[in-house]
Backbone as numpy.savetxt, mean C-alpha at the origin, in Angstrom:
# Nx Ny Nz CAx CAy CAz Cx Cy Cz
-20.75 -0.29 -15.18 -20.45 -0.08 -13.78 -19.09 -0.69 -13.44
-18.23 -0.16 -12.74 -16.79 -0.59 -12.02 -17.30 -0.54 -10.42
-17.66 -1.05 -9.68 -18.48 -0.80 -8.26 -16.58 -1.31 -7.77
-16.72 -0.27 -6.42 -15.43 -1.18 -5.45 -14.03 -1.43 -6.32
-13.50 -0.93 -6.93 -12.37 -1.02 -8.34 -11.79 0.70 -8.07
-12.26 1.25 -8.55 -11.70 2.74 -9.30 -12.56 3.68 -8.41
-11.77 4.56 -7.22 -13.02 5.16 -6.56 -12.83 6.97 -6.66
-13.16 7.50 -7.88 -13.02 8.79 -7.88 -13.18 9.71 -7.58
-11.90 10.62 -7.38 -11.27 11.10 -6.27 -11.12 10.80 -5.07
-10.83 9.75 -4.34 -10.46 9.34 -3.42 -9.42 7.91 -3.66
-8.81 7.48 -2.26 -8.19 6.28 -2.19 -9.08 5.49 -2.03
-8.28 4.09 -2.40 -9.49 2.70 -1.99 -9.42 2.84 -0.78
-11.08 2.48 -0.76 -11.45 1.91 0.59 -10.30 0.81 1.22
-10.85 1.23 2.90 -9.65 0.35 3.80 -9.28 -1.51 3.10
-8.09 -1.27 3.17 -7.20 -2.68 2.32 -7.55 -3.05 1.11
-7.05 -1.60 0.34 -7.66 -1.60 -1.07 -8.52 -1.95 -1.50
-9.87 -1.32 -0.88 -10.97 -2.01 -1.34 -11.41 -2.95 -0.96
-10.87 -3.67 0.31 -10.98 -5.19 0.77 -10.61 -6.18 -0.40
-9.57 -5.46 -1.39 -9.45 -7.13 -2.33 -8.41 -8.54 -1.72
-9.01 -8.87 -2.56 -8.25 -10.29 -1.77 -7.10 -10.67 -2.95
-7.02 -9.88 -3.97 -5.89 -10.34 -5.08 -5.38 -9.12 -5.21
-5.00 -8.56 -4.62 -4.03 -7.11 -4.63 -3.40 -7.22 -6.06
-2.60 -8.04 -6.75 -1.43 -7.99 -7.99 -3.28 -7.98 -9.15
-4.28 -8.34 -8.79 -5.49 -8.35 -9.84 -6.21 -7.22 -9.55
-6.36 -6.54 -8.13 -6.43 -5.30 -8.12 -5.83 -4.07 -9.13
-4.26 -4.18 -8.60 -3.60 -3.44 -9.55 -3.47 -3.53 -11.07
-3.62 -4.65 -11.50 -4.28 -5.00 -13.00 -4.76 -4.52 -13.70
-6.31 -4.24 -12.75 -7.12 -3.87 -13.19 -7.59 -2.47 -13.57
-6.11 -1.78 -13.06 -6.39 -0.48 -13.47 -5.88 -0.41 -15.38
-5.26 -1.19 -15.92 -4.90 -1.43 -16.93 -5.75 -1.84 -17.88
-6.47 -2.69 -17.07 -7.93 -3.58 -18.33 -9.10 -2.35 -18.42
-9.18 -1.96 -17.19 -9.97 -0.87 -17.56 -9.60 0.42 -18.65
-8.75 0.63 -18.34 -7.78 1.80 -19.62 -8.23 1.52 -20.79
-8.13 -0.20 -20.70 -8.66 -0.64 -22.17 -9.77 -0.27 -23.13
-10.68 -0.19 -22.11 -11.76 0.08 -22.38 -12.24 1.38 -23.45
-12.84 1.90 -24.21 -13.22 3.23 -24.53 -14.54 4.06 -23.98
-14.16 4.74 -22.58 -15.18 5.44 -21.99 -14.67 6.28 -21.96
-16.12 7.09 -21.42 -15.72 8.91 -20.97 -16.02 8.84 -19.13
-16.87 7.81 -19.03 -17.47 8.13 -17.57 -18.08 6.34 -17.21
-17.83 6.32 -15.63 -18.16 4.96 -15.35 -18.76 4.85 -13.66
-19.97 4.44 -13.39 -20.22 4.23 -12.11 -19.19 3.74 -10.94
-18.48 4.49 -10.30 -17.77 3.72 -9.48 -18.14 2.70 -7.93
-19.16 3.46 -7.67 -19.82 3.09 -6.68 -20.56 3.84 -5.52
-19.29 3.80 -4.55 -20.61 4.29 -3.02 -20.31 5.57 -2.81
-19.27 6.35 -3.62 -19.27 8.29 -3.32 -19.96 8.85 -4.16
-19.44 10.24 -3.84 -20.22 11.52 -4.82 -20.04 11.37 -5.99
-19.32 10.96 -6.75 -19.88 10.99 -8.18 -19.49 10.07 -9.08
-19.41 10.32 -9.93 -19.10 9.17 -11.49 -17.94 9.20 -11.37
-17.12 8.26 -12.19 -15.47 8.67 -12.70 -15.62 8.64 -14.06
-14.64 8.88 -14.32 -14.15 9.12 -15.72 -12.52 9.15 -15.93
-11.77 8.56 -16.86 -10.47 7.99 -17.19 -9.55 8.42 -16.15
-9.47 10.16 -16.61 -8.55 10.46 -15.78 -8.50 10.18 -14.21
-9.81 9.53 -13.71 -9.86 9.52 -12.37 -8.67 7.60 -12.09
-9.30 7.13 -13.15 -8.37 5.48 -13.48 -6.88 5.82 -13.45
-6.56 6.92 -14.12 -5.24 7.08 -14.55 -4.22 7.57 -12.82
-5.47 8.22 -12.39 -4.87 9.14 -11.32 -4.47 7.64 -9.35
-5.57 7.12 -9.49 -5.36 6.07 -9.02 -4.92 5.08 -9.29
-4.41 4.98 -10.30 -3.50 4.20 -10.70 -1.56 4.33 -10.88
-1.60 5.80 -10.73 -0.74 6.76 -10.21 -0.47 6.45 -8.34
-1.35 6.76 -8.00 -1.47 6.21 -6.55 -0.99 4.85 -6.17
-1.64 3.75 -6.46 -1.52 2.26 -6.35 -0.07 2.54 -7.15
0.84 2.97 -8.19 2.24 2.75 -8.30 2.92 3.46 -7.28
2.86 4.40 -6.48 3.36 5.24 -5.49 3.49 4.06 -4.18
2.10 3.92 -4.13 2.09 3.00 -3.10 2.99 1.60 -3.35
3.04 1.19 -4.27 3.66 -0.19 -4.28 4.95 0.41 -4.06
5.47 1.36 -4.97 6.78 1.44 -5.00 7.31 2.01 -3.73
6.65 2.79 -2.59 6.98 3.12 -1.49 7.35 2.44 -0.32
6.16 1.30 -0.77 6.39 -0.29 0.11 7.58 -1.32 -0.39
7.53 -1.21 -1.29 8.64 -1.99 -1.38 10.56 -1.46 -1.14
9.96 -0.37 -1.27 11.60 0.63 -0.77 11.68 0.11 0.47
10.46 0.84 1.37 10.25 0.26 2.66 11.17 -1.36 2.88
10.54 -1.95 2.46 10.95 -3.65 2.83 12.48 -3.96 2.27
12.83 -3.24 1.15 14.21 -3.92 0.48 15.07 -3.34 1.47
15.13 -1.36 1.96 15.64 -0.67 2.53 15.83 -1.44 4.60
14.53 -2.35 4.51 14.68 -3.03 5.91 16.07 -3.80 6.16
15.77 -4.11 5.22 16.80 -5.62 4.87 18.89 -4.60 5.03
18.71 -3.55 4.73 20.40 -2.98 4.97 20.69 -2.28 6.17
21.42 -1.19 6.00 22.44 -0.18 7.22 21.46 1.00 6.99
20.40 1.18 6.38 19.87 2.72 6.17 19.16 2.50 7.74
19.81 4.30 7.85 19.92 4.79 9.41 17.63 4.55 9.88
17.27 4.76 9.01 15.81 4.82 9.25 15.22 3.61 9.25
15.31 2.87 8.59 14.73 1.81 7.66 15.33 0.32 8.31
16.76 0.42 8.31 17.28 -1.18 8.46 16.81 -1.55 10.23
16.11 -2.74 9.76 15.29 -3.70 10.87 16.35 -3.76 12.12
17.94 -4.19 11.64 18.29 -4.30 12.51 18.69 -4.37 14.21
18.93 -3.04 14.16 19.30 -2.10 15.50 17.57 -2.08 15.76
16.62 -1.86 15.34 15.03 -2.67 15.89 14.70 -4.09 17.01
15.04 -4.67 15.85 14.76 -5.66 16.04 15.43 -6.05 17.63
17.11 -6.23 17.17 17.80 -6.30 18.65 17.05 -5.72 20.08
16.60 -3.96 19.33 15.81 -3.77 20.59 14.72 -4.23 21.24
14.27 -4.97 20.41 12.76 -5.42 21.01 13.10 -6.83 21.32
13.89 -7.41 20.54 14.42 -8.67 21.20 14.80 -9.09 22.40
15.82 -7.87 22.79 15.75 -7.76 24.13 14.95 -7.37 25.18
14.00 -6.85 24.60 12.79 -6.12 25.50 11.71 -7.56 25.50
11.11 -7.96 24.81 10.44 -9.32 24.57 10.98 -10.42 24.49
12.06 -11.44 25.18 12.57 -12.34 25.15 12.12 -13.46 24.47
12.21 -13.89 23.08 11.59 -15.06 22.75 10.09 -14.90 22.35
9.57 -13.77 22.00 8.43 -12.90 20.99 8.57 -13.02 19.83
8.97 -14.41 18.69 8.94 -13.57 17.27 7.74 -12.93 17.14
6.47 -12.99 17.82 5.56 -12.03 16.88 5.69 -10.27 17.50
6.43 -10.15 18.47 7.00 -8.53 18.79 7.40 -8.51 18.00
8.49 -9.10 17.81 9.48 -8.77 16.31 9.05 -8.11 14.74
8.15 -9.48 14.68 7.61 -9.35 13.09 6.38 -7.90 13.51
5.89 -7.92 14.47 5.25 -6.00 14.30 5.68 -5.14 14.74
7.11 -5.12 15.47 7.82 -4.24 15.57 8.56 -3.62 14.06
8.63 -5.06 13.53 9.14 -4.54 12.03 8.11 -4.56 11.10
6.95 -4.75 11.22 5.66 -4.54 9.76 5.45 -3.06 10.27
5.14 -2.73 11.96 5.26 -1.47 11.70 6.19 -0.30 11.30
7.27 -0.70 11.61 8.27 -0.09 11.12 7.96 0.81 9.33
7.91 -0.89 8.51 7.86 -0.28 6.93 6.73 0.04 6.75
5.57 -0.33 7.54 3.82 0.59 7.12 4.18 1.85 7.59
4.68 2.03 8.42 4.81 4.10 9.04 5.34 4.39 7.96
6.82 3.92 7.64 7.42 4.66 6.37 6.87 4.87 5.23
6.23 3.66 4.81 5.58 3.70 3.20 4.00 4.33 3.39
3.72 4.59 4.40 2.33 5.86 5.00 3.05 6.98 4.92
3.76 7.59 5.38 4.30 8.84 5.64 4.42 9.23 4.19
5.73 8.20 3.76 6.26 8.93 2.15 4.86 9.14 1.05
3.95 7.82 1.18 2.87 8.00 0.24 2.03 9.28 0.51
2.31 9.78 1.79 0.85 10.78 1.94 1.59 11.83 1.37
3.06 11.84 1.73 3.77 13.60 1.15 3.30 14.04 -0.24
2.79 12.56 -0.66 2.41 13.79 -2.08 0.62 13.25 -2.40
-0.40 12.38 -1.46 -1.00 12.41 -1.96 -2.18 12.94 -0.95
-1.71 13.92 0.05 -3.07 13.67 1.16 -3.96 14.87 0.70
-3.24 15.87 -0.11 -4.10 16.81 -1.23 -4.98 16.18 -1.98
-4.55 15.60 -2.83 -4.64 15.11 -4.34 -5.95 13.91 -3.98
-6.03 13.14 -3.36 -7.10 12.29 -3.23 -7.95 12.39 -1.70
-8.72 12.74 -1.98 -9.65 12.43 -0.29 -9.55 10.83 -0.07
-9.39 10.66 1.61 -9.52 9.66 2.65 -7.96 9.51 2.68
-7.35 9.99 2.04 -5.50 9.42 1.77 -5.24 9.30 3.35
-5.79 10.21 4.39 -5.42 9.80 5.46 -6.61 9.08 6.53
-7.58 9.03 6.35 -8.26 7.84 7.07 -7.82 6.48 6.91
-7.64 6.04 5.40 -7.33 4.27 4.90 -5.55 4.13 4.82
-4.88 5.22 5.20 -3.45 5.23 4.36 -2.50 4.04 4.93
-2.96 3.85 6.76 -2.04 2.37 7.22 -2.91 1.56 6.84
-3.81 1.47 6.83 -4.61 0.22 6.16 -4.11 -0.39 4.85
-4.46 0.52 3.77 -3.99 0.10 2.70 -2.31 0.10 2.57
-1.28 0.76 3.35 -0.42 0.51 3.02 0.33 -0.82 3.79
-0.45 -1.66 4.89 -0.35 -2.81 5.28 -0.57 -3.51 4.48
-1.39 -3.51 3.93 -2.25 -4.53 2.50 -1.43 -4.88 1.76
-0.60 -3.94 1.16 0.23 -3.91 -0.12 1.46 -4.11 0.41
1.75 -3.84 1.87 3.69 -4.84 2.30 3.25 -6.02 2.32
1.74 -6.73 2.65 1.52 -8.12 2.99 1.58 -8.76 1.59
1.16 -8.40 0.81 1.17 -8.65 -1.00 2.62 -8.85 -1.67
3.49 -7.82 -0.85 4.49 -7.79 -1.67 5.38 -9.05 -1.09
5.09 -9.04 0.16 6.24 -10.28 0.74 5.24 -11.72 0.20
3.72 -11.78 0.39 3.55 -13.08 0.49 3.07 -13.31 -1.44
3.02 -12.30 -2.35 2.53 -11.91 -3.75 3.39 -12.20 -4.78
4.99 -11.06 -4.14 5.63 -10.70 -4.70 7.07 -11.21 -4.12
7.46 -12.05 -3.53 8.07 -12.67 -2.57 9.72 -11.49 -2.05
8.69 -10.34 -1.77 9.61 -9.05 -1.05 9.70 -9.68 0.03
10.62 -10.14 0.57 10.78 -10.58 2.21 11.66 -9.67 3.25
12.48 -8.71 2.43 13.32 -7.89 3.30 14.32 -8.61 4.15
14.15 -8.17 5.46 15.41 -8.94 6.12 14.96 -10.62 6.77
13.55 -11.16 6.17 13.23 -12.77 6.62 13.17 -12.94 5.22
14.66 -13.28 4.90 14.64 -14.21 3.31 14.85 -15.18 4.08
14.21 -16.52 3.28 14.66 -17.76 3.79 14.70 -19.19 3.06
């Protein structure tokens, strides 16, 4: 059994599954590979998985990381979409002395982006991609800044 890990054909459940080690989450799509199966209980949907379903979400979880982290590095410059800047100022001035406007004026900022870009190629390909997609793609900017020490434009 893999219960709550590998959920085939679909995305993880909301905030990847609820894990609390996102970088052991993503891991774990690797240790499992290890393994030699054809088929494995995943848990609470319609059916069994089997490799290719590991391989395919694991495909996903690299999309996703790598989307989020574009997101956050891309915060940090001049890109017309992306850089916090010209944001930030605006809400600064709109909320006088709010860092927490700020900091979700800008988490939402890179969760819309790294939601949007992740779904363009996966809202076919896996069911729920759009029920859990800001969920989990909050999960994985919070991982990367506090995990992976992605800080974007609050290096410090």
């Amino acid at each position: 059994m893999l219960v709550d890990v590998i959920f085939p054909g679909w995305v993880p459940f909301s905030q990847l599954g609820e894990a609390k080690n996102v970088p052991g989450f993503i891991l774990a799509h690797d240790q499992v590979l290890a393994y030699d199966f054809k088929h494995f209980v995943g848990g609470h949907l319609e059916r069994s998985g089997n490799r290719q379903d590991v391989l395919v979400q694991k495909e996903f979880m690299n999309d996703l990381f790598t989307n989020c982290k574009y997101a956050i590095d891309q915060s940090a410059t001049n890109n017309p979409i992306l850089g916090a800047g010209p944001l930030l100022a605006a809400v600064s001035a709109k909320d006088i002395g709010s860092p927490w406007a700020l900091f979700k004026a800008y988490l939402d900022l890179v969760v819309g982006y790294c939601t949007n870009t992740t779904n363009e190629k996966w809202l076919n390909r896996l069911a729920g991609a759009d029920v859990f997609d800001t969920d989990n793609a909050m999960t994985m900017i919070e991982s990367l800044r506090i995990d992976y020490g992605v800080l974007g434009p609050f290096q410090l």
